[in-house]
Each structure stands twice: as C-alpha cells, then as structure tokens.
N, C-alpha and C positions, 0 to 999 in steps of 0.2 A: 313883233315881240320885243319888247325891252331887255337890253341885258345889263348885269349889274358892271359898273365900271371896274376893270383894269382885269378883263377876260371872264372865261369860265371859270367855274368856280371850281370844278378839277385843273384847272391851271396852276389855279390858286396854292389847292391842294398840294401839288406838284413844285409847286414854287418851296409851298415854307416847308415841309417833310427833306427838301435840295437844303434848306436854308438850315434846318434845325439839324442835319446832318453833317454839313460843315462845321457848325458850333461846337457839336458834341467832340467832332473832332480835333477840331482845335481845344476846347474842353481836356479832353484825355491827354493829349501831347501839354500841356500845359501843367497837368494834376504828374503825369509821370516825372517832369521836369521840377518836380519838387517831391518826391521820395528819395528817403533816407537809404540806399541802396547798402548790404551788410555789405562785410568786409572778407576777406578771402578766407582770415580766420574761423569768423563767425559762420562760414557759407559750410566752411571743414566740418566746423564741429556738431551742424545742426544736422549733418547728412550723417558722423558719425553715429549719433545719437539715435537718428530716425533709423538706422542699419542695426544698431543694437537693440532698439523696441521690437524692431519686427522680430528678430530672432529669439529675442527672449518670449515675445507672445507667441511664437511656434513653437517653442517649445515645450509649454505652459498648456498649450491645446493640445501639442502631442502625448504628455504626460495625463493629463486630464482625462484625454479619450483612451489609455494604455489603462490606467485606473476603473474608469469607467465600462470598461470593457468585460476586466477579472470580477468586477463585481457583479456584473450582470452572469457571467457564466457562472459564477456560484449560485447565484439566485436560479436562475435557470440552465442548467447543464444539457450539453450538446446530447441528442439524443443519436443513440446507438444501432444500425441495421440488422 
C-alpha cells in the first residue's frame, strides 16, 4: 500500500491544528500587546455608572411591577371567603 509522503494524514492533521494553535496563540498575546488598556479613572467611573444603571433599572422594574400590580387588583379584586 502506498502512503502519501511525510506520514498519515491524521499526523498531518495533528501536526497543523499543534501548528495553527500555536499561531493563534502567539496571535492573541500579540493582538492583547496592543490594547489600549483604560485608565484607573476611566475603570472608576465605568463601574460607577454600570452600579448606577443597575440600580436605577431596579428600581424602574420595582415601580413598574408596584404600578402594575394596583392596576390589575382594580381590574380584578381579590376575591373574598
């Protein structure tokens, strides 16, 4: 049986998926070595901001579903034993 030169072709396989995984690797560490990383400021105030959305849209849901709520027992009232 003839085999094609420079192994089996699952070697092969084996070979460039090792090969193309190195690359990526070296890829990524090379792509991160060039981000513009914030500043300690910028890192503050982005978390302050995302700490004040969340709580403003809890709120906004709590009020909404408090609202949501009275209007449905009007519409429909608790029914009595």
């Amino acid at each position: 049986m003839n085999k094609a030169p420079g192994g089996t072709p699952d070697a092969k396989k084996r070979a460039m998926s090792q090969m193309n995984a190195q690359d990526f690797v070296r890829g990524v560490w090379l792509e991160l070595r060039r981000v513009t990383w914030p500043t300690r400021e910028e890192w503050i105030s982005a978390t302050v901001l995302t700490v004040v959305l969340v709580v403003a849209i809890g709120l906004f849901t709590f009020g909404a579903d408090q609202l949501f709520g009275w209007i449905f027992s009007l519409v429909h009232p608790p029914v009595q034993p």
